[in-house]
N, C-alpha and C positions, 0 to 999 in steps of 0.2 A: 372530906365532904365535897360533894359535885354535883351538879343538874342531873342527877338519875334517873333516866324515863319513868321509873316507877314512884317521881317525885312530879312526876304531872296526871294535869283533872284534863277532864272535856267538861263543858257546862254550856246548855241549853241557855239563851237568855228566852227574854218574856217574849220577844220579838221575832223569836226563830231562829237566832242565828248562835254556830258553836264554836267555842272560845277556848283554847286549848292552853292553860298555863299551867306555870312550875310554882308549887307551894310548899315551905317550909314553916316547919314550927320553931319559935323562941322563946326567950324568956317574958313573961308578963309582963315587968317591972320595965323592959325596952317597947320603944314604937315599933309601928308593926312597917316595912317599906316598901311602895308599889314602885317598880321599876319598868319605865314605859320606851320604850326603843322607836326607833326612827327606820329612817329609811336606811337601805336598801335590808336592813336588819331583821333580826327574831329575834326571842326571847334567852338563845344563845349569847348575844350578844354582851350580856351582860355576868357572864359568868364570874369572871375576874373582880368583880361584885360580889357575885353572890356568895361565892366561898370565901372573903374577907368579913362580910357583914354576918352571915351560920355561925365562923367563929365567935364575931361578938357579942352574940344570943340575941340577935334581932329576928323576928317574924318575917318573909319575904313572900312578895307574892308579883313575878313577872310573867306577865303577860303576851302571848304571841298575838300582836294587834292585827284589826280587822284586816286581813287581805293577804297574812303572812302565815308561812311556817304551818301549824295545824290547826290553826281557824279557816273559817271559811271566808272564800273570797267571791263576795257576789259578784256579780256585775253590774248593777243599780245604782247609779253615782248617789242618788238620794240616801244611800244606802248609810255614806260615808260621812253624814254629817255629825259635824263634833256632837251635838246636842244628844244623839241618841248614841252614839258613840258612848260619852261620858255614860252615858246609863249603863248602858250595860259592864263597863268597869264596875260601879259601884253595885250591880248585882252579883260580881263575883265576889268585892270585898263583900256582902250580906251573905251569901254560900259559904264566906270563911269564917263569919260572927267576928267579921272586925270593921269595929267601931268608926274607929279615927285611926289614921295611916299617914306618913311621908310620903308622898308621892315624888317620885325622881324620874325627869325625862331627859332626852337628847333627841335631837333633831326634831323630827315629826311627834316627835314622845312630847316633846315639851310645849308643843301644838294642845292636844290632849289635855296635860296637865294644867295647860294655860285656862282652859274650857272646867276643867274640875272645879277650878279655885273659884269662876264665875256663876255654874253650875250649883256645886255642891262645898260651899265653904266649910259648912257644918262636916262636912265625914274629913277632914284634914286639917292634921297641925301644924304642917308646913308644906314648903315647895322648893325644890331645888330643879337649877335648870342649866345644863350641858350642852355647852355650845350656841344653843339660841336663848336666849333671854326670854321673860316674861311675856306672853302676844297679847297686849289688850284686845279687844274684840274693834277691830277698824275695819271689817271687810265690809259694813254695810254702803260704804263707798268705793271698792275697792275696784280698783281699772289696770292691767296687766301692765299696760302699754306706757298708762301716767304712773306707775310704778318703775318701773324702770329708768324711765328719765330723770324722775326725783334718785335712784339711787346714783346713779351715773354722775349725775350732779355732786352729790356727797364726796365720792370714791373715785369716781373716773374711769368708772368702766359699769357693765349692763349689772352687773351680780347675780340675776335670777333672767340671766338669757336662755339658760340652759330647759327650763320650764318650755317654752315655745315646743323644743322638742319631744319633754316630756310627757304633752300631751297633743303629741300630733299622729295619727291614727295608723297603724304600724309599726310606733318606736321600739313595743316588746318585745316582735318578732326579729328585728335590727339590732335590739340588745343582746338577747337573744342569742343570736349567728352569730355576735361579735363580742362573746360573753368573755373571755378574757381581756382585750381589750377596755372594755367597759368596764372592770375589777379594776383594773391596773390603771384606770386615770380615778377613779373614784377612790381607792385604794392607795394611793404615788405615794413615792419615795419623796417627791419635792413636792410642798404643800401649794407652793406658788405656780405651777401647772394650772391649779383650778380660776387663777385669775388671768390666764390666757384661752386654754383650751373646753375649761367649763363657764363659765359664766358668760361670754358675750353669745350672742343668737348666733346660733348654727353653728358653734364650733365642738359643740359637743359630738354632732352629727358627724363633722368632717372625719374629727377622732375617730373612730368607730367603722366609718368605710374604709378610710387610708388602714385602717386594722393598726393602728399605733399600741406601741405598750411601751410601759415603764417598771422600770425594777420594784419590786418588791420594798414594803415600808421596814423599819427594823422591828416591827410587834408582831407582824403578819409572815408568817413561814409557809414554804410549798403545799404542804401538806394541807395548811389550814384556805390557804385558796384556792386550791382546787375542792376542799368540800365545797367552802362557799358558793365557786362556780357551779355547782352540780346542784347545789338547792336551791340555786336561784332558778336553774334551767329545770329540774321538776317539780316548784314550784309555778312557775312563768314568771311574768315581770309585769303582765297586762296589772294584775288586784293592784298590787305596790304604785305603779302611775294613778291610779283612781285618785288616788289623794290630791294630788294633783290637778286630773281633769276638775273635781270635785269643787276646788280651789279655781281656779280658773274659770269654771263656766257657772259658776255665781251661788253654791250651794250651800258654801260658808256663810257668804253674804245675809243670802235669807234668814240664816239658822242667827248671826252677831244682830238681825236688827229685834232680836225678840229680849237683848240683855238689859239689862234697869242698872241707867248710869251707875246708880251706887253701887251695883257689882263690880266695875271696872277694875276697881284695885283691891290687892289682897292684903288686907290685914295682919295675915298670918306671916311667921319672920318667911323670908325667901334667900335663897344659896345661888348665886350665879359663878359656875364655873366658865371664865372667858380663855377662848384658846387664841393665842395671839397670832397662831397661822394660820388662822380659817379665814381665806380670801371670800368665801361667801357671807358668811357672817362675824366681819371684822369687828371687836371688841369697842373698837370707835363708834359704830352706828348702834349697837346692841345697847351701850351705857349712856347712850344720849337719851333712851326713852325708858327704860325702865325703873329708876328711882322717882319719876312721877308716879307711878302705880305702884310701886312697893315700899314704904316708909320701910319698913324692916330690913332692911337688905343688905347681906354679907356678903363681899365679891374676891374670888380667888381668883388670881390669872396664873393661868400654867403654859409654859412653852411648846405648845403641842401642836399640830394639825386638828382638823375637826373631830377629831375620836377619840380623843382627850382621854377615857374608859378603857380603852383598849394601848393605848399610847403609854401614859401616864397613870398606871390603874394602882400603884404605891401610893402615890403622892396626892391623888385624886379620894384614894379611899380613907385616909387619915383625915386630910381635910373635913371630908364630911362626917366622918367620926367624929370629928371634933365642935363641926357643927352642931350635929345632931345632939350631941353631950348637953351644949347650951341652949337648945332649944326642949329636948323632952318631951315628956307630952302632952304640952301644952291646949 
């Protein structure tokens, strides 16, 4: 069993916009699981999932999120906020007549699913989350700049420098030109690059004109980046920073001050996969804030870089098998 094109929908939401995911059918008696991807990702991403969890008669329904792969990618930052965002997730699980679902994210996925659980508690039994922990809704204060000092503070280094570039006007076109390059630090063989060359301001940049690369990781073969390189370049890289811009120039913000405290934390049990070599989101800063909002919480650490899925996708997919077993469908 495998992501067979003829195992994906297009779907119109209410709002106009088309949502191009991979749907499988399972057993009844198992939960149905949305698998939400991050950046620089699509719904590929989670293959080594998908055909683990098919065998075990689960329901799956991944998503290629707004601005990737074969959804569309506006250009309207307004576009990209969680709140209508989340909607339109849950018009696809209503297109699928599922009820209640696992939602699983990484990276920006778990952004997303963070938004579900505040959102729409009722269509989910749980939440597990890859690499970045639970986001409570904070951006209605949120300052780029008093951000990164607070992190710098913690860690000792900027963690989310890399963002300044992300969203400074040209960086697609830059990524772009220097699209291997830009695989190969995102992608590295050393996971600790990202706490030199990505995270403080402007070293991302530097990377990228000096045209630096780094070997290949041990999960990722030639083959498989050079697709990646080739879908990133026709898809572009502009939609994928939107999240970003979107995040930065305060769209989050407006969208977190509309939450009612008592949403904040989710009731439902929650999975945190911690990767202990993700220099951006070091397991130290992730575990300091999320057991205030999740009384339920079950935390795996795997030895991995940020891609934990694609890294560790044995070790990763039992675990939550295993989870999954004790949570049901609750």
């Amino acid at each position: 069993m495998a992501m067979e094109p003829s195992s994906f929908k297009d779907l119109i939401t209410s709002r106009g916009i088309k949502y191009h995911y991979f749907v499988s059918r399972g057993e009844q008696s198992k939960p149905t699981l949305l698998l939400l991807h991050g950046f620089i990702s699509t719904s590929h991403d989670w293959r080594k999932q998908v055909s683990f969890f098919q065998k075990a008669g689960h329901s799956l329904i991944v998503p290629d999120l707004l601005g990737y792969g074969g959804t569309d990618k506006p250009e309207d930052l307004t576009l990209y906020k969680q709140s209508i965002l989340c909607a339109d997730i849950v018009e696809i699980l209503d297109a699928e007549d599922v009820d209640k679902a696992i939602a699983i994210g990484h990276d920006w996925g778990c952004v997303t699913a963070s938004r579900l659980a505040n959102y729409y508690p009722e269509r989910f039994s749980a939440f597990a989350f890859l690499a970045i922990g639970y986001i409570h809704p904070r951006w209605p204060d949120f300052d780029y700049e008093t951000l990164l000092v607070k992190m710098n503070e913690a860690v000792g280094y900027d963690v989310y420098g890399y963002w300044d570039f992300f969203t400074e006007d040209g960086a697609d076109k830059l990524i772009e030109t220097h699209i291997e390059s830009f695989v190969s630090l995102i992608y590295s063989s050393d996971p600790q690059v990202w706490q030199t060359d990505l995270a403080p301001k402007g070293a991302i940049k530097k990377w990228i004109l000096a045209d630096r690369k780094m070997p290949l990781p041990s999960y990722m073969n030639d083959e498989e980046k050079h697709a990646l390189m080739q879908l990133l370049v026709q898809n572009g890289i502009s939609a994928p920073l939107r999240w970003y811009k979107a995040l930065v120039h305060g769209q989050f913000a407006e969208d977190d001050q509309k939450i009612l405290h008592e949403r904040y934390s989710i009731q439902q049990p929650v999975f945190f996969g911690a990767c202990e070599k993700d220099y951006i989101f070091p397991p130290v800063l992730e575990l300091a804030k999320i057991p205030k909002y999740c009384p339920n919480l079950t935390v795996k650490e795997f030895e991995t870089d940020h891609w934990v899925h694609l890294a560790a996708p044995d070790e990763l997919n039992t675990a939550l098998e295993e989870w999954i077993g004790s949570v049901g469908n609750e």
